[in-house]
Backbone as JSON Lines, residues from 0, in Angstrom:
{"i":0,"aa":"X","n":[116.18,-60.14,30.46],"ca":[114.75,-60.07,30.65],"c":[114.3,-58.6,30.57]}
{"i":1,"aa":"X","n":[113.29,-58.59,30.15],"ca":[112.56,-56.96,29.85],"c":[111.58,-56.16,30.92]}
{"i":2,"aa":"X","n":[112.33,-55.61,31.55],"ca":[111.74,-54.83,32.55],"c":[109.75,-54.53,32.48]}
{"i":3,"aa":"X","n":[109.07,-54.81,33.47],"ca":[107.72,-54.73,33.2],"c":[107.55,-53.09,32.88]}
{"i":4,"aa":"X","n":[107.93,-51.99,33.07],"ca":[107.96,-50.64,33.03],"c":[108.16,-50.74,32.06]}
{"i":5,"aa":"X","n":[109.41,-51.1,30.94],"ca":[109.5,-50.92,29.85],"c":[108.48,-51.37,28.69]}
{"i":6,"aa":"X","n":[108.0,-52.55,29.08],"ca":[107.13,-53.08,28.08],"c":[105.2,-52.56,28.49]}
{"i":7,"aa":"X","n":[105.36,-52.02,29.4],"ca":[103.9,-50.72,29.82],"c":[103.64,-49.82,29.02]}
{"i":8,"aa":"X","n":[102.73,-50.11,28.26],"ca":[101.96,-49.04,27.16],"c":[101.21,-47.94,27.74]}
{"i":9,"aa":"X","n":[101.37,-46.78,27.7],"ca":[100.57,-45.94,27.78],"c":[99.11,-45.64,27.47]}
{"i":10,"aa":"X","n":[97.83,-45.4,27.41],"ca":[96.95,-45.47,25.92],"c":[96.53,-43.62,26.31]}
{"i":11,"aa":"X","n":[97.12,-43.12,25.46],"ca":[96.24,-41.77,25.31],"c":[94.96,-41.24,24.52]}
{"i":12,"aa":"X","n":[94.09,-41.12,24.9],"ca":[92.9,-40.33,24.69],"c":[93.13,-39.71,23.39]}
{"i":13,"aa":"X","n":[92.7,-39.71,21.72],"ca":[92.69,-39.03,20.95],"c":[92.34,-37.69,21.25]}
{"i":14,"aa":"X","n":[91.17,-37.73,21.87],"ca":[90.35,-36.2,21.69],"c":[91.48,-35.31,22.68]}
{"i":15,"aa":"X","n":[92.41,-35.48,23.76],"ca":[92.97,-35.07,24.55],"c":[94.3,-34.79,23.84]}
{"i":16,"aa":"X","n":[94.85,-35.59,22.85],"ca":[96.2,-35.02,22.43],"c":[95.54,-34.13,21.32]}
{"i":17,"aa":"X","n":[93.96,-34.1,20.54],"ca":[93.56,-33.17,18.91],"c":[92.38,-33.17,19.74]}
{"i":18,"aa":"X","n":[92.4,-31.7,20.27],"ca":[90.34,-31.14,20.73],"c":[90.03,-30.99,19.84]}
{"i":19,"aa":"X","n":[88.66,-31.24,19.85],"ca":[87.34,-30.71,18.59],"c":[87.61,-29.28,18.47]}
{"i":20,"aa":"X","n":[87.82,-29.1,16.96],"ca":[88.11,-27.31,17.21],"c":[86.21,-26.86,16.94]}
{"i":21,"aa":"X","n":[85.48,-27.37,16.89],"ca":[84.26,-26.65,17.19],"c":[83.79,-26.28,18.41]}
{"i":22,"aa":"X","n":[84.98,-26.33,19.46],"ca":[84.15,-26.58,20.68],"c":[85.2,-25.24,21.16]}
{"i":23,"aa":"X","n":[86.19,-24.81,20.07],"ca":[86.56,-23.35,20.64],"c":[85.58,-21.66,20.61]}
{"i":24,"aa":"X","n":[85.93,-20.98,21.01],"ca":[85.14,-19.92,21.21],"c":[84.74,-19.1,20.02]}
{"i":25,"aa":"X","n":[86.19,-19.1,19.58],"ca":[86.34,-18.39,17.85],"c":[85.78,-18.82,16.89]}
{"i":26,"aa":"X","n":[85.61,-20.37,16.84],"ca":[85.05,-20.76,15.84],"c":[83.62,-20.82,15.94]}
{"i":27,"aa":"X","n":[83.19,-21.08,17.25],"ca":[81.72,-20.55,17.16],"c":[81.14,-19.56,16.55]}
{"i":28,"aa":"X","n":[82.21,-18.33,17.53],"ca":[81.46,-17.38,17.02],"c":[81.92,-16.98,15.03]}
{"i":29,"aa":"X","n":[82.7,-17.25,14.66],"ca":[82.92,-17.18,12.74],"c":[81.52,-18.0,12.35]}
{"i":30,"aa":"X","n":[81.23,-18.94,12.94],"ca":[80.04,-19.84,12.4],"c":[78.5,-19.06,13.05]}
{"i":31,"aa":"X","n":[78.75,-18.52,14.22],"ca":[77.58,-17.78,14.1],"c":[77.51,-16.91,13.63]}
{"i":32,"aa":"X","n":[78.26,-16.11,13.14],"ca":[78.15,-14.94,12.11],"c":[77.67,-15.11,11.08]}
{"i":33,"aa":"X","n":[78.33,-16.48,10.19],"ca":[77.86,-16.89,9.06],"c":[76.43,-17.18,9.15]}
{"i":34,"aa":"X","n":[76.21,-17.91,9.83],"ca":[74.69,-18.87,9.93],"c":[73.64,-17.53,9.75]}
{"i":35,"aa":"X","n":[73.97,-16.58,10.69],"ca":[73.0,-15.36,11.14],"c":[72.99,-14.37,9.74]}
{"i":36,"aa":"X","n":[74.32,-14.12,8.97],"ca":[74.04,-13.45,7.61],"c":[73.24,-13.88,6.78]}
{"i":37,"aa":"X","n":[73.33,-15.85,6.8],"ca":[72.4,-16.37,5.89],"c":[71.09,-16.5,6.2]}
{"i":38,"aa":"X","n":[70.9,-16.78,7.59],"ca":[69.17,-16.51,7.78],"c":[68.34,-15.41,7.45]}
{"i":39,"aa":"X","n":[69.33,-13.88,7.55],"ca":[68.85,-12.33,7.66],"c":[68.97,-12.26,6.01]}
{"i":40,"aa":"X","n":[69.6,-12.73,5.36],"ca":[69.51,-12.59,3.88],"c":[68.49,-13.49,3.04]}
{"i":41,"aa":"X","n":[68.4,-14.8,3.73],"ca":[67.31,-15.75,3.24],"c":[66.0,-14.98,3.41]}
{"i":42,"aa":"X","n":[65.9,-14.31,4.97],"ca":[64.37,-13.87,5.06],"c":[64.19,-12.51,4.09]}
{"i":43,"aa":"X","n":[65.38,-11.55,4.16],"ca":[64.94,-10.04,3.26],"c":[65.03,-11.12,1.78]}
{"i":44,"aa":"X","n":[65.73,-11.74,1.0],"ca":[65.32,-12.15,-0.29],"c":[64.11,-12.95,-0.04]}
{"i":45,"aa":"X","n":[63.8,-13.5,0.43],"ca":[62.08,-13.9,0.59],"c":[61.01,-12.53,0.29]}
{"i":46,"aa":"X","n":[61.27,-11.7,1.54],"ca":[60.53,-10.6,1.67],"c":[60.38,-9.8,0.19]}
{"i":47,"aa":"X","n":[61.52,-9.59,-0.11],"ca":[61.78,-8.6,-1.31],"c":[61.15,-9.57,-2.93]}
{"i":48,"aa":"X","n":[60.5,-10.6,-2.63],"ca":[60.01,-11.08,-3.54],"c":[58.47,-11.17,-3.57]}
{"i":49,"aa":"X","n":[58.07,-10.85,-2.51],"ca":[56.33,-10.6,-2.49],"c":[56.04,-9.36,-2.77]}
């Protein structure tokens, strides 16, 4: 007969064994860098066209 312990499934949490890597510090900040070059370049090429 098969021990009840043995046949006890675990269930682990995806997000707990693979975190969201957007929710680290580094990658924020690489993405706010980006975002902020493209807004400051969207507005001077705007500007520089009137």
């Amino acid at each position: 007969m098969i021990n009840e312990s043995e046949t006890e499934l675990t269930c682990h949490r995806y997000v707990d064994d693979h975190p969201d890597l957007t929710n680290e510090l580094a990658v924020m900040i690489i993405f706010a860098v980006l975002y902020v070059h493209i807004f400051v370049l969207g507005i001077v090429g705007n500007v520089a066209v009137l």
